[in-house]
N, C-alpha and C positions, 0 to 999 in steps of 0.2 A: 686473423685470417679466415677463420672460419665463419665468424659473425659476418664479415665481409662478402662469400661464397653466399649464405642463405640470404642476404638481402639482394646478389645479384638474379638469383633462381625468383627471388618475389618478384625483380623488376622483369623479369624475363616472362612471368607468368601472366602477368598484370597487362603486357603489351602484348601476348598472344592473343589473352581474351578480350581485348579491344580488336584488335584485325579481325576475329570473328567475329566480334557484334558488329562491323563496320558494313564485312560483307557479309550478314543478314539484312545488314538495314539494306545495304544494295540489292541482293537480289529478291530481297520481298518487293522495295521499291520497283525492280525492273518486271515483277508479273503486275502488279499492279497497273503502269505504263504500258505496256505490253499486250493488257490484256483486250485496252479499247485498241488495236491496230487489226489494220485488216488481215493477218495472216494467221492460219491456223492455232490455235490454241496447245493442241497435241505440238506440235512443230516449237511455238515457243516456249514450251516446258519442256522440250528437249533440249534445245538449245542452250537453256540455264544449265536444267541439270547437266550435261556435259561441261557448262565453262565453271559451273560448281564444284564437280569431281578434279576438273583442273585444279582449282584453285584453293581445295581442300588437302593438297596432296602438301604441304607445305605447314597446314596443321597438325600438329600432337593428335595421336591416335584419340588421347578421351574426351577430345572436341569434337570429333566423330561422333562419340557415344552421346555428347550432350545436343549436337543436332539433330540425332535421330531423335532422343527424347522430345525435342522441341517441335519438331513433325508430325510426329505422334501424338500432342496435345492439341496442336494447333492447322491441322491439316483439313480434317475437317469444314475449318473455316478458311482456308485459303483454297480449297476446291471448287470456290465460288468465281474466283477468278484466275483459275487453273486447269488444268486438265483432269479427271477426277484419279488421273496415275500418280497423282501426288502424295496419294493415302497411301501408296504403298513404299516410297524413297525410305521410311527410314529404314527400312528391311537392306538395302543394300549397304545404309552408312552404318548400320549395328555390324554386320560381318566386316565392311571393308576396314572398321577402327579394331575389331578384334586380329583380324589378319595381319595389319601394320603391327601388332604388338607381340605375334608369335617370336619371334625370333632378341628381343628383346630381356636382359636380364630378369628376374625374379627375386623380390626380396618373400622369403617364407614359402610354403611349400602347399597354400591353399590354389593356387592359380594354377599350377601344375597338376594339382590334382585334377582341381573340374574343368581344368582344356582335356584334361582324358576322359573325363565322364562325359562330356561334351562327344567327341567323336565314339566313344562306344555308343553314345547314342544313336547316333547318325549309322554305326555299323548294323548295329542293332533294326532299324526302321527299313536300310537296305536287304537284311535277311529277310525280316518278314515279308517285305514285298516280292522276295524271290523266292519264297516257299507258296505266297497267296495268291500271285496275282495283282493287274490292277494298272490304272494308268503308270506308263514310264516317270511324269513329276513328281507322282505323289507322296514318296519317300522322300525328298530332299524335299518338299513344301511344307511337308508334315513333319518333319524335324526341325526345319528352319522358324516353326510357330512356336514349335517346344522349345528350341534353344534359343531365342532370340535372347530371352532375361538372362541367359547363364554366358554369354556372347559378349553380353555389355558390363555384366561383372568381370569379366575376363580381361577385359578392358581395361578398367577402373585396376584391375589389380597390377596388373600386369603394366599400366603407366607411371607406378611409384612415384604417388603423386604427393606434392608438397602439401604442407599446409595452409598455405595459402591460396592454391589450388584449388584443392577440399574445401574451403569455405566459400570459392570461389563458386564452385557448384551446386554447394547447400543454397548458398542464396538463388541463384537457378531455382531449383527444386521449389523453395518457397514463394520465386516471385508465380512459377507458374501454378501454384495452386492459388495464389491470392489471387490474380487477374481471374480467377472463376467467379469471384465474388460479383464485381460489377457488371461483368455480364449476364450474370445469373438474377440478378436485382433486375436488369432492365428488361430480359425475357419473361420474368415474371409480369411486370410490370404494363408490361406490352402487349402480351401474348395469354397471359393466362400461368395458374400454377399448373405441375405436372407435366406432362411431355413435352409442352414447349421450352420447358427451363432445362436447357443442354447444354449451356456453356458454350466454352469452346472446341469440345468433344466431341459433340453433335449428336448425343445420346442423355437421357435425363439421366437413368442407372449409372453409365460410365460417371457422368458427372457427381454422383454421390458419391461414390466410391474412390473417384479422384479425391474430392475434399474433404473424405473420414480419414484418409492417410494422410492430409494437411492437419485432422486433429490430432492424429496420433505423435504427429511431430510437434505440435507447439505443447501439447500436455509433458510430453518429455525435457523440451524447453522451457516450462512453466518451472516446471520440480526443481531444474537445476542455475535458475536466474535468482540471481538475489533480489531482495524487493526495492521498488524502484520505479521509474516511468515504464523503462522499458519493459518488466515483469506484466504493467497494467496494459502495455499495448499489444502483448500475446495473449493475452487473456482475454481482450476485445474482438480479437482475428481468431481464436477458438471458439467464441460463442458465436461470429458469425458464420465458419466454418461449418458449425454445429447444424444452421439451421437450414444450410443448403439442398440437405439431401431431403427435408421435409416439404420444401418448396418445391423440388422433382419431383419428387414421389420414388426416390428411389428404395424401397421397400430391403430388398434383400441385402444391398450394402451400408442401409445404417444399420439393421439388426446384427449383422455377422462384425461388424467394426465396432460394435458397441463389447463384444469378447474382446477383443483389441484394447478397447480403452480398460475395462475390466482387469485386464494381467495387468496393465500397465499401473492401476492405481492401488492393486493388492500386490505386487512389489514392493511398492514403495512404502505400503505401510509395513510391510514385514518390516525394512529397514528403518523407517524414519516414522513411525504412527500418528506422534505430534503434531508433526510439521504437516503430513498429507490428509487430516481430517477436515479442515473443511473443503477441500478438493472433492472430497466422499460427495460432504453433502451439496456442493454445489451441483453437482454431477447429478444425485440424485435428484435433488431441483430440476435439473434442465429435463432431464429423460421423464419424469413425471408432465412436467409440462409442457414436452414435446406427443406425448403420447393422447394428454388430450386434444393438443392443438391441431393434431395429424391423424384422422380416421385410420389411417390405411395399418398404423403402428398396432392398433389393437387387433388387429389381424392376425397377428401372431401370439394371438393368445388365445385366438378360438380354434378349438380342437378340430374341427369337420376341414377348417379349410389347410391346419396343419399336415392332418392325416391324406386328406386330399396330396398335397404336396408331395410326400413320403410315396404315397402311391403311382403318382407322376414319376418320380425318377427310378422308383421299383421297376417301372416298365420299360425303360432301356437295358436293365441288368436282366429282366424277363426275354427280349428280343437277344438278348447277347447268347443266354443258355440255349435258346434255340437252335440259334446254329449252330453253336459248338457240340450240340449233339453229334452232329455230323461227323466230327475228328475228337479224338480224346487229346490231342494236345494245342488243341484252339487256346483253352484255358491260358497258356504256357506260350504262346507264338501269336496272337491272337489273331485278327481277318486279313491284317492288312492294315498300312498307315494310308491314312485316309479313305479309310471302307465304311466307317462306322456313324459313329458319333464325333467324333472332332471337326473343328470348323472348318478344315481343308475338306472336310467327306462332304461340307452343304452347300462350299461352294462351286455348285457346279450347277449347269443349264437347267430346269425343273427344278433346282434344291431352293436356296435361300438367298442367288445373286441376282441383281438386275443385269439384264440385258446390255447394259450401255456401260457396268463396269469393266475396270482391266482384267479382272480375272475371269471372266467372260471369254477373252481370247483363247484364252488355255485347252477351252471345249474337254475340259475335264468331265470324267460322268461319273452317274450318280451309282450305287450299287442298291439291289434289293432290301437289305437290311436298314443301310439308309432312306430309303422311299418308304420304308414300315414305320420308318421312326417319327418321319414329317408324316405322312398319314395318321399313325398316332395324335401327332400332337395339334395340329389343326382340328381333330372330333371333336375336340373337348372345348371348340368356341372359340370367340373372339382372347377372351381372357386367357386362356393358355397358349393360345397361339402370339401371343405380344407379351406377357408379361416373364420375363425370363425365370420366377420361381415355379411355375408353374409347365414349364418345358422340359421335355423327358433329356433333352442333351443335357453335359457337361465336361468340363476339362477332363475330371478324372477317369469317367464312363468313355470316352473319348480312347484314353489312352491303354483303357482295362481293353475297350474292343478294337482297336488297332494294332496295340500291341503287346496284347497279353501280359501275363501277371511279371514275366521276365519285363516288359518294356515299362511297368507298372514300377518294378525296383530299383530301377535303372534311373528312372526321373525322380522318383523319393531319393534317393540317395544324394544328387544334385542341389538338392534341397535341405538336405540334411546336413552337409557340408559346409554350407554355408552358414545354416543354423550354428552350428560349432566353431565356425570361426568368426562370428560376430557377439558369438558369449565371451570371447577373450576381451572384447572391448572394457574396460572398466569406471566408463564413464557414460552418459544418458543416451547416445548413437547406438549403442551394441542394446537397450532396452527396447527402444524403440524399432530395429530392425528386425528385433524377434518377434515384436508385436506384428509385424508387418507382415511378416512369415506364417503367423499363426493365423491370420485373416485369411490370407493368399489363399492358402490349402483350403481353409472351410468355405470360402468363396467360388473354390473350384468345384464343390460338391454339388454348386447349384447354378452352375451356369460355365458357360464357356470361357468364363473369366482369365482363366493361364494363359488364355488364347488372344484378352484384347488389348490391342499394341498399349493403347490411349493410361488403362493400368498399372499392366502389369510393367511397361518399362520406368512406368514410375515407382512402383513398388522395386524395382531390379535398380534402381537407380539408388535408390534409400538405402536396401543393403547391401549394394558396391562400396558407395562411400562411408558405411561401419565398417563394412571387411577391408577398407582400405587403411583404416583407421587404425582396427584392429590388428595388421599387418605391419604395419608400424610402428605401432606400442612393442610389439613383442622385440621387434628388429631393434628398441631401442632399449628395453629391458635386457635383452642378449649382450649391446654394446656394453652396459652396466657392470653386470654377471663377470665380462671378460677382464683378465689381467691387462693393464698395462704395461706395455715395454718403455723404461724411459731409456 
């Protein structure tokens, strides 16, 4: 009977995610068509997206979560013949699949928790702004950037998803970091290496860092395949992974992902040393000869422009003390969500948005502290002002001057939770999402990385599915543990 139950949930699963690959194939087909007719653009991207949300309401909440993810890689490139309001949809399908799941059972006690962390945050970003000041959006924009990742895990937990499911959506995950490859090949190709090579991102950096969390997942993949073809063809798609971000020139997210691959292969020697030595040295191969093959990597090895860097983002924590002169409990409360440093604070009219974007309507404004900061970081030339290591903002600077050292504990913690409950995993998913975790944070220290969809919901995506993972190891561990009643 029971055999019978999990093979009907598989066929169940299997035909869900057909109607939704069906209607993407439709309605990407329909902007396509759509977009040579004479009628407004804006107008026909409303039009979908409403007969979308119809026809999504009849979906599982964490095909929700997997659409937004897929908007978020690939929006970008569908803006071309869209409206450019389409970069911002997954923002509504990440909350509306968490919403659909409130009310819904809970295996394990991880979901409940960070649905609370979650709205303490949101309480929390509400105070600040009603102790500081500040446009009426800027609290629910500025938490909806922070919560988006912790929104979609909520999701993932909270859908108590099979395993078939689950792999249903790893393969997701994988196919969209490998479709980077050939598009990345033929940008180069075409265009030149460096900025032009964007993927389908639409940013070189983001595309780096997209596919160092494609390496960090097949190196975990590699560890735990037995040898084989298949072993040989993750291995292939890791070394092309590998040379993606050197092609961008994504500077800050191979270095900080290369910590990533680091825990990931000093684990495994702890546990298994024989087996993962030449991983070492292959490893050590590629990074020695990526580093001559790629100017830009030796970069981080010369002091002036390290210390340079260090200096750079000194001077938002230098602007933060300043004005907290002002009140002794700035520290503790901090300016205001979306005052500061975060990317809701630059996107507004004078900050860091174009004109013809949707967040342009908003007519959101800029605060002083934030004008000091872009003034800052525009002095110092061409290169600080485009290359994100070099840019006085970041996630975490962001959230120290929005929302003080409380709003600072409040989002560690978020984080921290999930760190803990993707350690229960006992297989190579729970290694790799701590790998992922450990990037995330040190990426956030140099850029507004927590903040960019195209990442971080990939990253939010990767440890959904260990904590999903994880959540159900335990639920089936517990079943174990339990007496039977015959």
């Amino acid at each position: 009977m029971l055999e019978c139950e999990v093979r009907t949930v598989a066929v169940a699963d299997r035909s869900t995610i057909s109607v939704a690959v069906l209607f993407g194939a439709f309605a990407l087909l329909s902007v396509l068509v759509g977009a040579t007719l004479p009628i407004s653009i804006l107008a026909l991207t409303a039009i979908l997206s409403a007969a979308g949300a119809l026809a999504m309401m009849a979906l599982p909440p964490y095909l929700w979560a997997a659409a937004g993810l897929l908007l978020a890689i690939l929006s970008r490139s569908l803006a071309g013949f869209a409206h450019p309001i389409v970069n911002f949809l997954h923002f509504p399908l990440v909350l509306g699949g968490a919403l659909l799941t409130v009310l819904q059972p809970t295996r394990g006690t991880t979901a409940n928790k960070l649905g609370r962390g979650i709205i303490l945050l949101l309480a929390w970003s509400w105070l600040s702004w009603w102790l500081n000041g500040g446009d009426v959006l800027k609290p629910y924009l500025a938490w909806f950037v922070l919560a988006e990742p912790f929104l979609l895990v909520y999701t993932l937990l909270k859908a108590n998803l099979t395993a078939s499911a689950r792999a249903g959506l790893w393969t997701l995950v994988l196919a969209l970091v490998l479709v980077q490859l050939p598009v990345a090949a033929w940008q180069a190709l075409r265009h030149g290496l460096g900025d032009p090579v964007a993927g389908t991102v639409g940013r070189w950096d983001v595309l780096g860092a997209v596919t160092m969390l494609g390496v960090l997942i097949f190196i975990v993949r590699i560890q735990n395949e037995p040898r084989g073809g298949r072993r040989l063809v993750q291995i292939a798609c890791l070394g092309a992974l590998f040379v993606v971000p050197i092609l961008a020139g994504g500077k800050s997210a191979f270095g900080i992902s290369i910590i990533g691959v680091l825990y990931l292969v000093g684990r495994r020697i702890i546990r298994n040393p024989g087996r993962t030595l030449p991983i070492v040295l292959v490893s050590a191969m590629c990074l020695g000869t990526a580093a001559l093959a790629a100017p830009f990597l030796s970069q981080a090895l010369d002091r002036a422009i390290v210390f340079y860097y260090l200096s750079r983002k000194a001077d938002a924590l230098t602007l933060f003390m300043a004005y907290a002169r002002t009140s002794p409990t700035t520290w503790l409360i901090g300016l205001g969500p979306g005052n500061t440093f975060s990317r809701v604070a630059l996107l507004a009219p004078g900050g860091l948005v174009n004109d013809y974007s949707p967040v342009a309507w908003l007519a959101l404004s800029l605060t002083p502290i934030t004008r000091a900061a872009i003034a800052a970081t525009f002095s110092g030339g061409y290169l600080a002002a485009t290359s994100s290591i070099y840019q006085i903002w970041s996630s975490w600077a962001g959230v120290l001057g929005d929302l003080g050292l409380i709003g600072v504990a409040i989002y560690a913690s978020l984080w921290w939770r999930l760190w803990k409950c993707v350690g229960r995993v006992h297989i190579g998913p729970g290694a790799c999402a701590r790998a992922v975790i450990l990037v995330s944070m040190l990426l956030g220290a140099f850029y507004d990385w927590l903040e960019e969809p195209a990442f971080i919901l990939m990253a939010a995506f990767v440890v959904g599915l260990s904590a999903a993972e994880a959540t159900s190891q335990s639920t089936r561990d517990e079943s174990a543990r339990s007496p039977r009643v015959m």
